[in-house]
C-alpha positions as CSV (number, residue, x, y, z in Angstrom):
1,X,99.9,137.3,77.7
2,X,102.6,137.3,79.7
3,X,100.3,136.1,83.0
4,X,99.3,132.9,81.3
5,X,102.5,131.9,80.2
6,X,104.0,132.2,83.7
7,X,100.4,130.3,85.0
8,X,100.7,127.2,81.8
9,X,104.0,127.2,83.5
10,X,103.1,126.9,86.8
11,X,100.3,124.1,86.0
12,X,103.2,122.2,84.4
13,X,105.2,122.2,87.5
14,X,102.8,120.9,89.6
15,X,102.0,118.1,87.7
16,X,105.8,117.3,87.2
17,X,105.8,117.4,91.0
18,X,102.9,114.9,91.2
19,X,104.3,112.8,88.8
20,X,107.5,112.8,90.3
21,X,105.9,111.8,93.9
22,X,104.3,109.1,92.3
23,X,107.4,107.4,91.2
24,X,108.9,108.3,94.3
25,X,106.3,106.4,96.4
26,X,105.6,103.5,93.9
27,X,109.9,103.3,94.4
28,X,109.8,103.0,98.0
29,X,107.0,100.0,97.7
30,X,109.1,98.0,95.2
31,X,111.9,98.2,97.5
32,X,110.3,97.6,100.7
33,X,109.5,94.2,99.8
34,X,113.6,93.6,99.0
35,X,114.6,94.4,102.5
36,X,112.0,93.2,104.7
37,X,114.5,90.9,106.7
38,X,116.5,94.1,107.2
39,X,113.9,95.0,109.7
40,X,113.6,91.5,111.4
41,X,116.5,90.3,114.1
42,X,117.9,87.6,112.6
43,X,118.3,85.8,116.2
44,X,115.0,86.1,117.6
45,X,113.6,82.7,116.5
46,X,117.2,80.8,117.3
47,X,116.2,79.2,120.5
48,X,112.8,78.4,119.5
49,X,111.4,74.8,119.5
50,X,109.3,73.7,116.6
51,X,105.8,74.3,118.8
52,X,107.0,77.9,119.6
53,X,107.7,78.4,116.2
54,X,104.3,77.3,114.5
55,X,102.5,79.3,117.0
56,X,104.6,82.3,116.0
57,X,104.7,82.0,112.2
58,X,100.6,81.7,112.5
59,X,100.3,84.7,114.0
60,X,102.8,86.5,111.8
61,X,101.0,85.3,109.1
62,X,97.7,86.7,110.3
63,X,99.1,90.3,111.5
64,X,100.4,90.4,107.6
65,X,97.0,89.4,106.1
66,X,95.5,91.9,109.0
67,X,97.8,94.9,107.3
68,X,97.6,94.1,103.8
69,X,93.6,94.3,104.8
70,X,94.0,98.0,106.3
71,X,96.0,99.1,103.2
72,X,94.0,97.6,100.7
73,X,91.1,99.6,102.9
74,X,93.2,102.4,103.2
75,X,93.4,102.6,99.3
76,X,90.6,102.9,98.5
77,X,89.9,106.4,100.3
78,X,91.0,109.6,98.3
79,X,94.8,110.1,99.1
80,X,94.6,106.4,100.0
81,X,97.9,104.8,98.4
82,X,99.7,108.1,100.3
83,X,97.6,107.0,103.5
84,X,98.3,103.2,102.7
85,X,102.3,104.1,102.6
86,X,102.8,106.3,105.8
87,X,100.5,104.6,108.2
88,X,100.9,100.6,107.2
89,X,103.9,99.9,105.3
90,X,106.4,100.3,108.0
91,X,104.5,97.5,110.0
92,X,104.0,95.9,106.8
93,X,107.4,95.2,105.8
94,X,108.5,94.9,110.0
95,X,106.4,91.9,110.2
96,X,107.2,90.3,106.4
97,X,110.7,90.6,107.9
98,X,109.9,88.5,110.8
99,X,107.8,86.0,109.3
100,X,110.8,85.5,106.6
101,X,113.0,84.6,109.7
102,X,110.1,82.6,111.3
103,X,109.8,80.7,108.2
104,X,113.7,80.2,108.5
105,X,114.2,79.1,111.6
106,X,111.5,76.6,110.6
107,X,113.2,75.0,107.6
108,X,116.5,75.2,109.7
109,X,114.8,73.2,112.0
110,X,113.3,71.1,110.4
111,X,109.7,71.1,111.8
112,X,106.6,70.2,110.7
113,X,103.1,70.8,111.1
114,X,100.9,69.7,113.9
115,X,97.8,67.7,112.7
116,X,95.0,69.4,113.5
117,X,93.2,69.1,116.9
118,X,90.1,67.3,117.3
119,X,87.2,67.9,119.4
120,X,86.5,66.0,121.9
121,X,83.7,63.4,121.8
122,X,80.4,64.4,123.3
123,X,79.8,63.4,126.8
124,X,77.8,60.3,126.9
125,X,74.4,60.6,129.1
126,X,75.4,57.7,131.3
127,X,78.4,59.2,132.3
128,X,76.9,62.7,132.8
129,X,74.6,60.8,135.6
130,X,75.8,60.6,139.0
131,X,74.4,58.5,141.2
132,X,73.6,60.2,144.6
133,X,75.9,59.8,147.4
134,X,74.9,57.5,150.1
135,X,75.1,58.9,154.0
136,X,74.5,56.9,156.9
137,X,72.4,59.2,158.1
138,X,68.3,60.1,157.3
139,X,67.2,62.5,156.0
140,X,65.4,64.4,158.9
């Protein structure tokens, strides 16, 4: 009687630990997202003209999209949101960081976006024949 009392015991332990681990590690998400710029220098972007700046914030913008891909991936594996936390969420909140400072440095300078390019127009065939080069000499 005794043995199962100390085992009931001992299963209620461990899943106080894993509830406890759980808060712990939805905790640490919540407040990731809070201090993101704590993670970003806030003088990186200062010298940067507005071209410079639009080419950073698009790639900023697609490393984040590229991590929030892995962890949503990384999820979805058993022990994922553990996997999710330890191998993407320091990157994660690094480059939110940045792209919040980006995004500042924008506004502060008051930039805006480039229209998009457009292709050039097809060659037209005229153009693309050359006529041939005259020599004064014969051909032989």
């Amino acid at each position: 009687m005794a043995a199962s009392f100390f085992s009931s015991l001992r299963g209620v332990g461990a899943l106080f630990a894993l509830l406890a681990a759980g808060l712990a590690l939805s905790g640490c998400a919540s407040v990731s997202e809070t201090i993101a710029p704590a993670f970003a220098d806030p003088a990186k972007y200062e010298l940067y003209d507005c071209k410079q700046l639009e080419t950073e914030r698009k790639g900023l913008a697609k490393r984040t999209d590229d991590l929030r891909a892995l962890m949503e991936k990384a999820e979805t594996g058993t022990g994922g949101a553990v996997v999710s936390e330890l191998a993407y969420r320091n990157d994660y909140v690094a480059v939110r960081g940045q792209a919040q400072m980006a995004e500042d440095a924008w506004r502060r300078n008051r930039c805006r976006e480039s229209p998009p390019e457009e292709p050039p127009p097809p060659a037209s065939p005229a153009a693309a024949a050359k006529p041939a080069a005259k020599s004064g000499k014969a051909a032989r």
